[in-house]
N, C-alpha and C positions, 0 to 999 in steps of 0.2 A: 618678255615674261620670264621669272626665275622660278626654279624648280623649289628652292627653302628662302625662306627668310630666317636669319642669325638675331636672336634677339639676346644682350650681354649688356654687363655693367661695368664700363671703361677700366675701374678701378677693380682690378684681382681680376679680372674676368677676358680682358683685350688678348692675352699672350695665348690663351683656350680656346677664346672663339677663333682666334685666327689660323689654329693649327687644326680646329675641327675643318674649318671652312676649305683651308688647304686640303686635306685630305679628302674630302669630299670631290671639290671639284675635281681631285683626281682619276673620281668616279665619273666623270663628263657631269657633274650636278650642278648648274648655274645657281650660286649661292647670291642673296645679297648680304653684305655685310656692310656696313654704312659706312665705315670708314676708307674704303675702296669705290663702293659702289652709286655712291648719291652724287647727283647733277648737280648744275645750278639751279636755281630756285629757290623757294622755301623749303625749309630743313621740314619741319613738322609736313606738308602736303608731300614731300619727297619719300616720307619715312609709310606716311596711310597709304599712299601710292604704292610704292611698294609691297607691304604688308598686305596687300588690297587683292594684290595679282602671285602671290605664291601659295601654293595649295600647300605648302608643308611651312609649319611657325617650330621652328626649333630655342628653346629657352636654356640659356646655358646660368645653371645657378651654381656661384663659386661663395664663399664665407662671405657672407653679411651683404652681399648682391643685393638682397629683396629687403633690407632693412630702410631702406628711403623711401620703400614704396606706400609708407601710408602718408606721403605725399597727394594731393592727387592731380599735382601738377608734374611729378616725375613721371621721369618717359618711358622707362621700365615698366614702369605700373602701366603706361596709357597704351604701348605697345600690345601688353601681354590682356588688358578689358577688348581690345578692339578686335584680337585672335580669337578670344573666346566668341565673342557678338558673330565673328565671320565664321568661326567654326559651326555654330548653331545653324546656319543658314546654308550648310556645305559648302562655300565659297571658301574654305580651308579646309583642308581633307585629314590633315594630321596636326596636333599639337605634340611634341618629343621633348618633353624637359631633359636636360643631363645634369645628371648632378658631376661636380667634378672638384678638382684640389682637395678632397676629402669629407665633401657634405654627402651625409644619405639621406635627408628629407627634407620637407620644408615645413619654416616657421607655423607654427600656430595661429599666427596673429595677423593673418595674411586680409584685407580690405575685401570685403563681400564682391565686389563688380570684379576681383582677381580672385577669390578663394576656388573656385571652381577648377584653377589650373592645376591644385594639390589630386584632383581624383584622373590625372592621367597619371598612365605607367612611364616613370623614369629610368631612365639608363644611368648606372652611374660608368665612367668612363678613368680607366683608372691604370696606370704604370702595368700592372699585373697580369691585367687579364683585357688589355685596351684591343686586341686583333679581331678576342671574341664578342669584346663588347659593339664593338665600334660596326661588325659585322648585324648585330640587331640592330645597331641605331640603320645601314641599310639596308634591312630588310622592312621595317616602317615605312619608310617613305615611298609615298605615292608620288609612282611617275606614269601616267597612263598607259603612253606607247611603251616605254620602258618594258611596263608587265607586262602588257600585252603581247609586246616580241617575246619575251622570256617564257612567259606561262606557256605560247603556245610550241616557242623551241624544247620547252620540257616535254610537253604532253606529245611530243614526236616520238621520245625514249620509251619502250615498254620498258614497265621495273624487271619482266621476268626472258629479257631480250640480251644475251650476252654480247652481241656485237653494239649493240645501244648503251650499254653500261659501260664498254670500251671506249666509247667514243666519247661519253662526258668526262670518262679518267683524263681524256685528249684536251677534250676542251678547259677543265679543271685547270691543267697544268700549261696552257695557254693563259688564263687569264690571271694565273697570282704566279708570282715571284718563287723561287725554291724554298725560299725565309718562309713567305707567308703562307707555301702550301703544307710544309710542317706544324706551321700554328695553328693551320683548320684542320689539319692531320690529330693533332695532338689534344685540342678543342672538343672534335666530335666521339675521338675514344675517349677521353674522361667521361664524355655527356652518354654514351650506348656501350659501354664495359658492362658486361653483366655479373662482374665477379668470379667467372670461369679462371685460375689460372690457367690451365689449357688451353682457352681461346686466345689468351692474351701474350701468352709467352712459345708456345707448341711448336711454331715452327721455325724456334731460334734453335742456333746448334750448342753443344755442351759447354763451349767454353765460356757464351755467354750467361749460359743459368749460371756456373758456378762462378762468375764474379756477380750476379748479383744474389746469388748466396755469401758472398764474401759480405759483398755491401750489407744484407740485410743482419749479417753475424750469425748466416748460420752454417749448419757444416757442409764443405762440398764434394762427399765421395759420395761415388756411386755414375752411373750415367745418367741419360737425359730423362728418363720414365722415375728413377730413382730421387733425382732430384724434384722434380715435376710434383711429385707427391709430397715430397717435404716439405715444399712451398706452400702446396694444399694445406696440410695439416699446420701451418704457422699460419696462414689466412683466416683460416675456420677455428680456433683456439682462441682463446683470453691467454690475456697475456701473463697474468700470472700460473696461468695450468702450466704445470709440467712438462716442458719436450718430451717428445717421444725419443728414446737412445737413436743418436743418428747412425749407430752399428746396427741394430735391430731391423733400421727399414732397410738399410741395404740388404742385408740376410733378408725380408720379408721379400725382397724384390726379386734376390737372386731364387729365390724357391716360386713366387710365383712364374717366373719362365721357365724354370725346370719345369714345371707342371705342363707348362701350354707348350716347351720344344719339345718335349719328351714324351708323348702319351704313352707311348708304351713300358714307361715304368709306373704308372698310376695303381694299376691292381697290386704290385707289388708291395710297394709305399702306404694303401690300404691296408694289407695283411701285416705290414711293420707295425702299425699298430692297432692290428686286431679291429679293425672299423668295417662294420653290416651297411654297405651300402650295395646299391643296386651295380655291376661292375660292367653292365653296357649301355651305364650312363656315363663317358668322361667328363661331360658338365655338370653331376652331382658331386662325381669323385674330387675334379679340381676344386669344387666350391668345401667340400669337407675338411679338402687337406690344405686349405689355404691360410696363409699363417701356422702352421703345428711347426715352429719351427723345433722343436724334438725329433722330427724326421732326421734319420740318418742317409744325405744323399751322395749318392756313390758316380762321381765325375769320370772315373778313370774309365768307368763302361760308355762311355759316351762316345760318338763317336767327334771328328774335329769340329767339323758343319756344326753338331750339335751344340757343341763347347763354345765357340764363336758366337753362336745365336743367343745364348743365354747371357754370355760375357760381355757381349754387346751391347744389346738390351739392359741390364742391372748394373754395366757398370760404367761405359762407353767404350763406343767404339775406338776412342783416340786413346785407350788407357790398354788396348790389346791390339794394338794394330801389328806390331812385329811378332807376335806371343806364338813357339810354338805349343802342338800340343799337351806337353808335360807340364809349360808357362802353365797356361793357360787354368791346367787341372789344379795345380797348386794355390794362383790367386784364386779360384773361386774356394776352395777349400779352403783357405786362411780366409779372407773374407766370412762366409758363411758363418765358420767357427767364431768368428769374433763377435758377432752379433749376437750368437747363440749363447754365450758365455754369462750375459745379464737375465737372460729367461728359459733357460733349461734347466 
């Protein structure tokens, strides 16, 4: 008994089915394909035989494939009426058309005993995106025991079981290739990216935002929160809006960690300018004084610890790693300043 029956049109269609066919059985999936697979005998009892005993009828449609078939001596056509009659009667569990060489749907004009095959869901199977495709073309197919071991080797993992989610990373990486575990790597964050820069980018180090702030054209001073936000504000903007001065977030950046290393100049920073807030709130004060960049902030009372933490933070860490303290008060001061220069 075979797991799929290959059902193709010799002409445009042979070099497709047989690379689907391969890859499949790579998956243990005992294909028939008839140019491998038929005995002697009669061809036609060879072929319903066949077709007869595979719960899955795979239809592989390439350009002008179904254009014979309002024949209704052709064998395309007789294949794909006798899938349909055994599909109705669950003696075939799946019909899977693919579309492939560049078809994405089927003719119009397709013979009543075959039109029926137009309202299953086609895979198209395609240079681009064939790892991801080819991955739904296996997860369709019905393999009884197959599921059966699977579903219940799944339903062993709790989702909310750390040691059990290690172990399918284990198993993941056992059963595809380093190629192919990049491709479902790369596959399943496009499909569950929620649009967070943060989530997607956060736990890369500085040198890498700012090449892909290169790539994307846009500016890269500042550290990794610095950038981080940039990125934000070019996600979340139309493209024709205005940037924001890439000196201004840096300056916004370096003042919001002054704010959060520094509490203890908040009251003062308040009274700079003359702002009625409650002053044994620091989280009203930071939220009032956030962005004012007319604040005049004085680095040199800082202590080193403090100076590093902020310098760190707004601009990176790999941009003051030798820096002493005088460094260090000077770049945040020219920095600051510059930012300040388009909106004070």
């Amino acid at each position: 008994m075979n797991d799929i029956f290959i059902s193709y049109r010799r002409e445009g269609g042979a070099t497709t089915a047989r690379l689907i066919c391969r890859a499949l059985e790579e998956k243990r999936f005992k294909c028939f394909f008839d140019s491998d697979s038929l005995t002697f005998g009669s061809f036609a009892d060879n072929i319903k035989e066949n077709l007869k005993n595979s719960p899955n009828f795979i239809l592989i449609v390439t350009p002008g494939s179904l254009d014979r078939c309002i024949s209704p001596d052709d064998w395309v056509r007789q294949e794909i009426a006798l899938a349909l009659k055994l599909y109705q009667t669950n003696k075939i569990q799946r019909i899977i058309p693919i579309f492939a060489n560049g078809v994405t749907g089927f003719p119009g004009n397709l013979p009543s005993d075959i039109s029926a095959i137009a309202e299953q869901n086609a895979i198209e199977l395609n240079h681009k995106d064939f790892e991801a495709n080819f991955s739904r073309l296996v997860d369709r197919i019905y393999h009884k025991k197959r599921d059966q071991l699977l579903n219940y080797f799944l339903d062993q993992h709790e989702e909310d079981d750390p040691e059990a989610l290690e172990d399918l990373h284990c198993t993941f990486k056992s059963c595809l290739s380093p190629t192919q575990q990049m491709h479902a790597l790369k596959s399943n964050i496009k499909m569950h990216w929620n649009g967070d820069a943060r989530i997607l980018l956060g736990d890369y180090l500085d040198g890498f935002l700012r090449h892909l702030c290169l790539t994307l054209n846009l500016n890269q001073d500042g550290g990794k929160d610095t950038i981080l936000r940039r990125i934000e504000y070019w996600l979340t903007n139309e493209e024709n809006e205005q940037d924001e001065d890439p000196y201004a977030t840096v300056s916004k950046n370096i003042l919001e960690h002054y704010l959060n290393e520094v509490p203890w100049k908040l009251v003062s920073l308040c009274d700079q300018l003359d702002i009625k807030v409650d002053r044994r709130s620091p989280s009203k004060m930071r939220q009032i004084l956030s962005n004012r960049l007319e604040l005049d902030l004085e680095f040199p009372s800082l202590s080193f610890q403090e100076l590093k933490a902020v310098a760190g933070a707004a601009l990176g860490e790999d941009k003051i790693e030798m820096c002493r303290k005088k460094e260090l008060v000077e770049l945040l001061t020219d920095t600051y300043q510059r930012g300040r220069a388009e909106t004070v």
